[in-house]
C-alpha positions as CSV (number, residue, x, y, z in Angstrom):
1,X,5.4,-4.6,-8.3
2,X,4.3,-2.1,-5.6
3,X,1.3,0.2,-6.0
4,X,1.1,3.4,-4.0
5,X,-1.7,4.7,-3.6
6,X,-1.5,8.5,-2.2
7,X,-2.9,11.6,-3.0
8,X,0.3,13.6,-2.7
9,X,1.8,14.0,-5.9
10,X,5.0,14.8,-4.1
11,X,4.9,11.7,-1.5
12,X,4.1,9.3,-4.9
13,X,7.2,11.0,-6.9
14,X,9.1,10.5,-3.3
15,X,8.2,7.0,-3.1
16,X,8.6,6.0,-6.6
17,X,12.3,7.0,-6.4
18,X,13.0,5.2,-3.4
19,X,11.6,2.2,-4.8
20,X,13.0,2.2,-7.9
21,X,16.6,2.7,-5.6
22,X,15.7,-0.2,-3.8
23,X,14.9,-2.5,-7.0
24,X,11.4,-2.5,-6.6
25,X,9.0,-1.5,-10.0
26,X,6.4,1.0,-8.5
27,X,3.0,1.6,-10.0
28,X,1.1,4.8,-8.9
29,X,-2.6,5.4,-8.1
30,X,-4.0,9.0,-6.9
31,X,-6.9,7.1,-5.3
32,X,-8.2,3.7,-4.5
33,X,-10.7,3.8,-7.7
34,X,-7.7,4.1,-9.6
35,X,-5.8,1.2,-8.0
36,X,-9.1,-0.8,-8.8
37,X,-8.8,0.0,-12.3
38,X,-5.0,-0.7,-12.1
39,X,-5.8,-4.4,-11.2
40,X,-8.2,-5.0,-14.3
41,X,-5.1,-4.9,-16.0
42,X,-1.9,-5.5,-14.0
43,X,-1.0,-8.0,-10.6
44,X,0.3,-6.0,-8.1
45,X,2.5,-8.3,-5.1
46,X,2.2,-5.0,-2.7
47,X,-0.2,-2.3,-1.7
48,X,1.2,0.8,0.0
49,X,-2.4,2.9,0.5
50,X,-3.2,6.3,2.2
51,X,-6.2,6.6,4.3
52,X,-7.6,9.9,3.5
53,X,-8.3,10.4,-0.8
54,X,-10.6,12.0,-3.1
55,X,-12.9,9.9,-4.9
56,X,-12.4,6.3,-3.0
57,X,-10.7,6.6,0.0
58,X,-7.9,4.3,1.7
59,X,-11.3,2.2,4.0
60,X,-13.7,1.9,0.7
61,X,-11.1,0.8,-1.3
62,X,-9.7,-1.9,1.7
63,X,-13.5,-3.1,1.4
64,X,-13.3,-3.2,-2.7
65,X,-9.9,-5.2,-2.2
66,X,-11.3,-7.6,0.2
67,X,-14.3,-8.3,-1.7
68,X,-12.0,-9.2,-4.7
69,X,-10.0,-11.2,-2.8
70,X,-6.7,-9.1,-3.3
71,X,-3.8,-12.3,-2.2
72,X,-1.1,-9.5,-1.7
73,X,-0.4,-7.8,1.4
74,X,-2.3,-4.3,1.9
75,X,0.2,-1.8,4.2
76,X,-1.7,1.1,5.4
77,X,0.5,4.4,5.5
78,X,-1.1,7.4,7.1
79,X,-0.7,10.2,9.1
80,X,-3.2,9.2,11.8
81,X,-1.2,7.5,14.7
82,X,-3.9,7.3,17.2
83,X,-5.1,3.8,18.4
84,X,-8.5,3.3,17.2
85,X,-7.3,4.6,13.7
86,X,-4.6,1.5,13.7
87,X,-7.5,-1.0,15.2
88,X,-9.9,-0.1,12.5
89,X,-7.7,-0.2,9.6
90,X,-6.5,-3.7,10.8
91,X,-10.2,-5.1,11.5
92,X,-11.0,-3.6,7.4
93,X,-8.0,-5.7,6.2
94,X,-4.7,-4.2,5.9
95,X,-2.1,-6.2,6.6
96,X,0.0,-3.6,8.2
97,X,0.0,-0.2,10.0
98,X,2.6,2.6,8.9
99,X,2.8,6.1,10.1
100,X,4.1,8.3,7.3
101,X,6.5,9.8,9.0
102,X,8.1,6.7,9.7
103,X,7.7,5.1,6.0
104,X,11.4,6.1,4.5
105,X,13.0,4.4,7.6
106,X,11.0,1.5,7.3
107,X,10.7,1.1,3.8
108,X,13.7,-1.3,3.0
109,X,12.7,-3.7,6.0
110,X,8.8,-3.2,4.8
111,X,9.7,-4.5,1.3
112,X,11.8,-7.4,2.7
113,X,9.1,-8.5,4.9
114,X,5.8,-8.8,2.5
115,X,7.7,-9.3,-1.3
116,X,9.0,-13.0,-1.6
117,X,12.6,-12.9,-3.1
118,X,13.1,-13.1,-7.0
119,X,9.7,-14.2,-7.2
120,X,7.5,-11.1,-6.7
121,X,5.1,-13.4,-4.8
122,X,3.6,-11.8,-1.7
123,X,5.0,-13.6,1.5
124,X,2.7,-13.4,4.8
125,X,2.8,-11.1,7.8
126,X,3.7,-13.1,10.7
């Protein structure tokens, strides 16, 4: 399962067609204290989280996840491209680095690279 975490009631209902295309069972959050709530109750093998949120945004809730010890990859997708953006978000935890524009295009190789086939089990970022 693949949580997306976004703000954007349009990019969610965008994202949770694609992935439902691409086979994938998607699980949406409007902020990262929803996601937190989400894990009480459900395992989650990928993270797709916005930066900028209402309520707990995308670098609070990478802090929440690491102090929980979240085992699954944590993909950052964000509108910020610039450089120190990208180094911060990597140093708070994410796993990866997405630009939003770029996410559709991306999206099947994304899902191919982090979500371990037929098992749902995360699979590491070399």
């Amino acid at each position: 399962m693949v949580a997306v975490v976004d703000d954007d009631p349009r990019l969610r209902m965008l994202l949770q067609e694609e992935l439902q295309d691409l086979g994938v069972v998607p699980l949406l959050c409007d902020n990262g204290a929803a996601l937190m709530a989400l894990l009480e109750k459900q395992s989650v093998d990928l993270i797709l989280l916005d930066l900028m949120m209402p309520v707990m945004d995308g670098f609070t809730c990478l802090d929440s996840l690491r102090d929980r010890c979240f085992p699954g990859p944590v993909v950052v997708v964000t509108a910020h491209g610039d450089a120190s953006c990208r180094q911060r978000v990597l140093q708070a935890g994410a796993t990866d680095y997405i630009l939003k524009p770029e996410l559709f295009e991306v999206l099947p190789s994304l899902l191919q690279r982090y979500l371990a086939r037929g098992t749902g089990a995360s699979t590491p970022h070399a």
